[in-house]
C-alpha positions in Angstrom: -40.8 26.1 -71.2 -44.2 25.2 -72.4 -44.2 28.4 -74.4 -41.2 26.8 -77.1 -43.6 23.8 -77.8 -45.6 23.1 -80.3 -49.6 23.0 -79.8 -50.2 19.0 -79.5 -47.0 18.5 -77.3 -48.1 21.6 -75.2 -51.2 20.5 -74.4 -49.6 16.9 -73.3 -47.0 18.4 -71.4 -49.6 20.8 -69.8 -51.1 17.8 -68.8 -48.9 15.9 -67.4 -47.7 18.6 -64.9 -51.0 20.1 -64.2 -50.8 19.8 -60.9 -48.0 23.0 -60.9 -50.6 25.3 -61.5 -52.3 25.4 -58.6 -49.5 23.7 -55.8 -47.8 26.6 -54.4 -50.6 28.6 -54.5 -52.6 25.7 -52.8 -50.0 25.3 -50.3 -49.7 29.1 -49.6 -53.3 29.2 -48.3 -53.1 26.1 -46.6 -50.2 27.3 -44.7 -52.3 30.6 -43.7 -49.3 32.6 -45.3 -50.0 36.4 -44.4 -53.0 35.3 -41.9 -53.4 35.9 -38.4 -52.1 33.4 -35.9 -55.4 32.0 -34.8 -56.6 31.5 -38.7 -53.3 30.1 -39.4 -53.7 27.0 -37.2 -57.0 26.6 -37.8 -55.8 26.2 -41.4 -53.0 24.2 -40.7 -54.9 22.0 -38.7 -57.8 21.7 -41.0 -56.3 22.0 -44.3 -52.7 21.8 -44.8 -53.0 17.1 -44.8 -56.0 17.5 -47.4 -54.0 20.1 -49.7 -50.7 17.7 -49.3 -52.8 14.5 -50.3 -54.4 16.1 -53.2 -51.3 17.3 -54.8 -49.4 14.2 -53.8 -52.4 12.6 -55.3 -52.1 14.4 -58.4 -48.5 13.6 -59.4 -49.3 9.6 -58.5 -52.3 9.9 -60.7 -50.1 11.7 -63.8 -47.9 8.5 -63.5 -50.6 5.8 -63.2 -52.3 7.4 -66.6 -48.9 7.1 -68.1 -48.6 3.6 -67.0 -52.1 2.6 -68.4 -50.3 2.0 -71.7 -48.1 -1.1 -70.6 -50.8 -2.2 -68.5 -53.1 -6.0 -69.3 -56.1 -4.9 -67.7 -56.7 -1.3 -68.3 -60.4 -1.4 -67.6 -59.8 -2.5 -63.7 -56.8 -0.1 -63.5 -58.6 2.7 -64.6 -61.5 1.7 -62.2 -59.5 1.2 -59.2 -57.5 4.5 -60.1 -61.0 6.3 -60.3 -61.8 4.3 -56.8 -58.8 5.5 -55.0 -59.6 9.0 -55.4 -62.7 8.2 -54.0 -61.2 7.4 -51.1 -58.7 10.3 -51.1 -62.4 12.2 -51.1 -63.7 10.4 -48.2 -60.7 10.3 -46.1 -60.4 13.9 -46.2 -63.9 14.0 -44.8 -63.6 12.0 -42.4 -60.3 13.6 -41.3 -62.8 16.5 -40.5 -65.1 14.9 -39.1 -62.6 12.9 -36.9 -61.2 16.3 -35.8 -64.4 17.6 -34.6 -64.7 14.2 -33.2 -61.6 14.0 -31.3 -62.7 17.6 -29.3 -65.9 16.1 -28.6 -64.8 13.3 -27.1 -61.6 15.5 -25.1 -64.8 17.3 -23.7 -66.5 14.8 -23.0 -63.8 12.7 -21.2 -62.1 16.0 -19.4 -65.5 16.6 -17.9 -66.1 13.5 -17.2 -62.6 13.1 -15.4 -63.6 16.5 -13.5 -67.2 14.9 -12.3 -64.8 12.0 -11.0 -62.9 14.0 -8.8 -65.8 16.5 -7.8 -68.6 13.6 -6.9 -65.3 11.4 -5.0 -64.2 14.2 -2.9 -67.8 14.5 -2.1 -68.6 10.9 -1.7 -65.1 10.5 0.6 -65.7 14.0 2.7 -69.5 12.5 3.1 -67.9 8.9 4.1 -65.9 11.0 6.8 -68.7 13.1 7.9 -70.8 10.2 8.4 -68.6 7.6 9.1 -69.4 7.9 13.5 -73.0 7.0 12.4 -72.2 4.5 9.8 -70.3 3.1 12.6 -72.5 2.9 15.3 -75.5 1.7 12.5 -73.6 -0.9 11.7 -72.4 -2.2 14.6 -76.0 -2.2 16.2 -77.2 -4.0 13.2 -74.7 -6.6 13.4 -74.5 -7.2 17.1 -77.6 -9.4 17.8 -75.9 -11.4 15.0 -74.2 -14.8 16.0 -70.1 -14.8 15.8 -67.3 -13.9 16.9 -67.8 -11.9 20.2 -65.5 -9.2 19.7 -67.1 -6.6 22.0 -66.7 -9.7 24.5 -63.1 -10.2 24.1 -62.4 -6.7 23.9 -63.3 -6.6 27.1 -61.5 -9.2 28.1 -58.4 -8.0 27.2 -59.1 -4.7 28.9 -59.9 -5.9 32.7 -56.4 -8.5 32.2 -54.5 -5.7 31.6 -56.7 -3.7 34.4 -55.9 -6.8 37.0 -52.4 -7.0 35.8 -51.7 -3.6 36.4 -52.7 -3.6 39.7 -51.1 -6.8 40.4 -48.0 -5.3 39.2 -48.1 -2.4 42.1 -49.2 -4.3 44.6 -46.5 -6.9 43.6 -43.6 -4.4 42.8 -42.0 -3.1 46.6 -42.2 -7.6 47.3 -40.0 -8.2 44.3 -38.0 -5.6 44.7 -37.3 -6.8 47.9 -36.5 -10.2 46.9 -34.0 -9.2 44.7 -32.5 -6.7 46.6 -31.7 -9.9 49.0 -29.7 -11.7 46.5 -27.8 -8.4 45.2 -24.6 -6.7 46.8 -26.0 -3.4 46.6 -29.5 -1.7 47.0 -32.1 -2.9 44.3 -33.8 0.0 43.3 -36.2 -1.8 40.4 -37.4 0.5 37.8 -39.9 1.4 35.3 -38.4 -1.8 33.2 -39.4 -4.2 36.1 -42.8 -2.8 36.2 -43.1 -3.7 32.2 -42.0 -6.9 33.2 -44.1 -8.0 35.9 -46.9 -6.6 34.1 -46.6 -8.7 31.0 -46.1 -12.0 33.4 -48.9 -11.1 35.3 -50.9 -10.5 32.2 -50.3 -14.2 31.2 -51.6 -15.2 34.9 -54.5 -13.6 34.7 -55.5 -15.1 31.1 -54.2 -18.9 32.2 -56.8 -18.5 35.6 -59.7 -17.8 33.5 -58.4 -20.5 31.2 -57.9 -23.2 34.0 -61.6 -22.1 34.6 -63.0 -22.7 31.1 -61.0 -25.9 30.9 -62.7 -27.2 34.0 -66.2 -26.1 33.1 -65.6 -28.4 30.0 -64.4 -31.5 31.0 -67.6 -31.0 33.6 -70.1 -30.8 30.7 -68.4 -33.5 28.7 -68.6 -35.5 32.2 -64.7 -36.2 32.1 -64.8 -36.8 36.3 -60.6 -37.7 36.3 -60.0 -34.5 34.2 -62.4 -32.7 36.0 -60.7 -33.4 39.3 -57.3 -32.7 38.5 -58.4 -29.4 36.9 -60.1 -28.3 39.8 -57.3 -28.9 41.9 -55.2 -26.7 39.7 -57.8 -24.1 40.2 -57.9 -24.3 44.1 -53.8 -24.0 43.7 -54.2 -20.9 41.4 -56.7 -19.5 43.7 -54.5 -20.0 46.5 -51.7 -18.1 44.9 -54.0 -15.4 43.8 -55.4 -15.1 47.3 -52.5 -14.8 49.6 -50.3 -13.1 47.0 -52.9 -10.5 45.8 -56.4 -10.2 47.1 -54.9 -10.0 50.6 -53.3 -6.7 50.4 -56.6 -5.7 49.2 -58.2 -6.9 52.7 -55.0 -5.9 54.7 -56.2 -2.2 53.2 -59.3 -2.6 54.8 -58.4 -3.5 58.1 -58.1 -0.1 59.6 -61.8 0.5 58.2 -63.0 -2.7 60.1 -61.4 -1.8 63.5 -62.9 1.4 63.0 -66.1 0.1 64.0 -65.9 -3.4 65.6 -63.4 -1.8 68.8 -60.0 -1.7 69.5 -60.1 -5.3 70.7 -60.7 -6.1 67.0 -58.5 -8.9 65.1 -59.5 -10.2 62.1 -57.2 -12.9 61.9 -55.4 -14.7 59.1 -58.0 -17.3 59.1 -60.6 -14.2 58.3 -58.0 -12.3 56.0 -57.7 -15.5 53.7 -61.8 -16.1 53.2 -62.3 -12.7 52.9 -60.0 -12.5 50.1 -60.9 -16.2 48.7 -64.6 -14.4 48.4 -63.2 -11.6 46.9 -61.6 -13.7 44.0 -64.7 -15.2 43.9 -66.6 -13.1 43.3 -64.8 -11.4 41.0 -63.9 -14.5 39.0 -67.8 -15.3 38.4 -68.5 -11.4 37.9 -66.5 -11.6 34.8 -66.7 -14.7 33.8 -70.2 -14.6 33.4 -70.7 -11.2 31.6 -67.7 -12.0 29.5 -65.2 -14.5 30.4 -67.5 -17.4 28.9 -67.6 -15.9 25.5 -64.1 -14.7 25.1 -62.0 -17.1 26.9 -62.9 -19.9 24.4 -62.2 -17.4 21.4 -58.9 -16.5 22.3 -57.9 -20.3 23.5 -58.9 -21.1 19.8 -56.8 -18.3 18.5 -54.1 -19.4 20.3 -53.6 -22.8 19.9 -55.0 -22.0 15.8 -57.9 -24.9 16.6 -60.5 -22.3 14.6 -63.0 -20.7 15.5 -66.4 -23.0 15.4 -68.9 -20.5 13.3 -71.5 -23.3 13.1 -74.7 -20.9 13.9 -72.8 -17.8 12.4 -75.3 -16.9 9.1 -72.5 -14.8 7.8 -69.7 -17.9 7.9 -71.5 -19.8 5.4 -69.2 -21.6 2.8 -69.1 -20.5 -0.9 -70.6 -17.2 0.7 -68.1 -14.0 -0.1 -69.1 -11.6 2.8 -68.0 -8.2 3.3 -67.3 -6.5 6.6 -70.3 -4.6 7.7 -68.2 -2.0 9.2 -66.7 -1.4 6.3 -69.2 -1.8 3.5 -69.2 1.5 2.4 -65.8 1.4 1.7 -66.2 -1.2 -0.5 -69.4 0.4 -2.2 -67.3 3.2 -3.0 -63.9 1.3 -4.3 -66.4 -0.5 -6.6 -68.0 2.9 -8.0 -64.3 3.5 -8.4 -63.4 0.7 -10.3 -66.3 1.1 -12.5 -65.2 5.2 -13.2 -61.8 3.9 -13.8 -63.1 1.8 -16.3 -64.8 4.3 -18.0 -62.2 6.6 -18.1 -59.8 3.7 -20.1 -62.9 3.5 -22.4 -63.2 6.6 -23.0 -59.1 6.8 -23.0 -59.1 4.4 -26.4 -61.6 6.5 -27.7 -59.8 9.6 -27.8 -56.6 7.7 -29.0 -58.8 6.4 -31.7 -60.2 9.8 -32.7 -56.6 11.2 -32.4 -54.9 8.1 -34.6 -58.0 8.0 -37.5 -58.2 11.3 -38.5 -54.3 11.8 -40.2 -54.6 8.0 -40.9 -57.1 8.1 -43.4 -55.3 10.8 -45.7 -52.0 9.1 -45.3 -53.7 5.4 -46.2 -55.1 6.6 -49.0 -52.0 8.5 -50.3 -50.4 5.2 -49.6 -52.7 3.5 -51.8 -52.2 5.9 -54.7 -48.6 4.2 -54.6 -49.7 0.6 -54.2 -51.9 1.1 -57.2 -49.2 2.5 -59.2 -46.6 -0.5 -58.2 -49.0 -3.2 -58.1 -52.5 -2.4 -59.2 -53.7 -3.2 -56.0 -54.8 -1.2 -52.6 -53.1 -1.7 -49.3 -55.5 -0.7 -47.0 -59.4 -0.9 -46.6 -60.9 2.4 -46.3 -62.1 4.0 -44.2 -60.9 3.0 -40.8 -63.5 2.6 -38.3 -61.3 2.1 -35.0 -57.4 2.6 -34.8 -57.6 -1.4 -34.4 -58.2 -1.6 -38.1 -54.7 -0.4 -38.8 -52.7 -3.2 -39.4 -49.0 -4.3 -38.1 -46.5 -3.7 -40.5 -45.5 -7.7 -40.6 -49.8 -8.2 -41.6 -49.4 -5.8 -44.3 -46.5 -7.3 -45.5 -47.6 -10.0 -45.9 -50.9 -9.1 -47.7 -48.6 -7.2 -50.1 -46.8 -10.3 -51.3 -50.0 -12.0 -51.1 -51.2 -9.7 -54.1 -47.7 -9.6 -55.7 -47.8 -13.7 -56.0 -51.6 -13.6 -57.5 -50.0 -10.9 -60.2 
């Protein structure tokens, strides 16, 4: 075509479509045509956006120089078409540059991520190893501490159920009997009955020692009617306990005391009675003073949901967040957790920044190619420094009829 023209229309026409010399050929090496595989991508990775913008460039800027004839202000025009391709330029290096980016941070984040998993593994299969003497460290740290006696109610609930249990045997063939009185065949009990007496005489166990505690405080606070009347309730419960339980106990040990005081020997109910009475005694005070005292007011409190009174506790200080020392590692390492996972979102909106930029830049700056040619203006501010700098669609609307209206 260009060979039937004449010299000055040739040359304009040549031109004008200059940039059909060197597309195809530009685009057949950017696509790695006839190259291996692995120098293909690397080429269509690297190369094939830049060699689209250029030529894309290249056609817009053939029809902004024919425009610069109906154009007011030519001398702006031609300086902001002169200032595009410098960005086209830049963009294109810093699509390289974001490239390289983008694998360095990849790197950077995968072994980061790996390091994660590695050092917790480590840090929980260390936690597990140690976690016996963490334990016992802990607990001997924190139990010359004032507060709640756990070790103390602990044990508590372990000799109830212990004196309940063998309440429950020793009261079992007696109720069985009873009941077997008031049915039409033969009352065999059962495993259920057991569970049943055990949990009652779990209950009668707790409410002795708590008759106990509430008499030993209206004593201190010098309540004398109170105290009365709640030591009368103790002699009952006694009583009860005595010739319903502790005297099976001393009936056992009859045989052992005829043994050696003679055949002639009878003990009496007068003697089976106070020997059990001391028996309970004994056994009451036993407890109650190595851990009765502490526990029993703990669990009344828990209970009837009074509170616990903390008033010497150190650690129950108001407007003080404590952490369970048994399990402060724990929470050492869920905060070293938090703080990773933190990290890793960082370094998350990194990567999605070096993978947004790169493609970005080329694309903005082919956009304003356009935006130049329409309105003489540029749509975007380049380069981009974070993916945050890329506008909504609504923002850049309206900037666009923001420039239209000052036109």
């Amino acid at each position: 075509m260009l060979e039937n023209l004449e010299s000055p229309w040739k040359y304009i026409v040549t031109v004008l479509i200059f940039p059909i010399f060197f597309q195809v050929e530009m685009w057949d090496f950017a696509w790695g045509s006839g190259d291996s595989m692995t120098l293909a991508v690397l080429k269509r990775i690297f190369i094939l956006l830049p060699s689209c913008a250029i030529i894309f460039s290249c056609w817009v800027t053939v029809a902004c120089a024919l425009s610069i004839i109906v154009r007011a202000q030519r001398r702006e025009f031609v300086s902001a078409l002169f200032l595009t391709w410098w960005d086209v330029g830049r963009s294109i290096f810093f699509f390289w540059g974001g490239i390289l980016q983008l694998f360095v941070n990849l790197g950077g984040w995968a072994y980061g991520l790996l390091r994660l998993w590695v050092f917790g593994l480590l840090l929980m299969a260390k936690d597990i190893v140690l976690f016996p003497m963490r334990a016992f460290g802990e607990v001997s740290n924190s139990g010359f501490k004032a507060g709640i006696p756990w070790p103390a109610m602990l044990m508590m609930t372990v000799w109830t159920m212990i004196e309940a249990l063998v309440f429950t045997f020793v009261m079992h063939p007696l109720v069985v009997d009873v009941l077997d009185s008031y049915s039409d065949g033969e009352f065999a009990g059962g495993l259920w009955l057991k569970g049943i007496l055990f949990v009652v005489f779990n209950f009668f166990v707790m409410g002795s020692y708590a008759v106990i505690h509430t008499l030993g405080e209206a004593i201190r606070e010098k309540k004398f009617a109170a105290a009365v009347a709640y030591g009368f309730i103790e002699l009952i419960v006694a009583a009860v306990e005595t010739i319903l339980f502790y005297r099976e106990f001393v009936d056992a040990l009859v045989p052992w005391f005829a043994q050696y005081a003679g055949k002639d020997f009878e003990l009496g109910m007068t003697g089976i009675l106070s020997i059990a009475f001391a028996m309970w005694f004994a056994i009451r005070c036993m407890t109650w003073f190595l851990f009765g005292s502490s526990a029993i007011p703990m669990l009344l409190a828990l209970i009837q949901r009074t509170g616990v009174d903390l008033k010497h506790d150190s650690r129950g200080q108001a407007g003080q967040k404590q952490v369970n020392p048994m399990m402060a590692f724990i929470h050492t390492s869920l905060e070293d957790f938090r703080r990773e996972i933190d990290w890793v979102h960082t370094k998350g909106e990194e990567i999605l920044s070096a993978f947004l930029l790169p493609p970005s830049q080329i694309l903005a700056a082919c956009i304003n190619f356009c935006t130049l040619l329409v309105s003489g203006t540029h749509l975007f501010s380049l380069p981009f420094r974070s993916y945050k700098d890329i506008l909504d669609t609504r923002e850049l609307l309206e900037k666009s009829r923001q420039s239209l209206r000052k036109d």
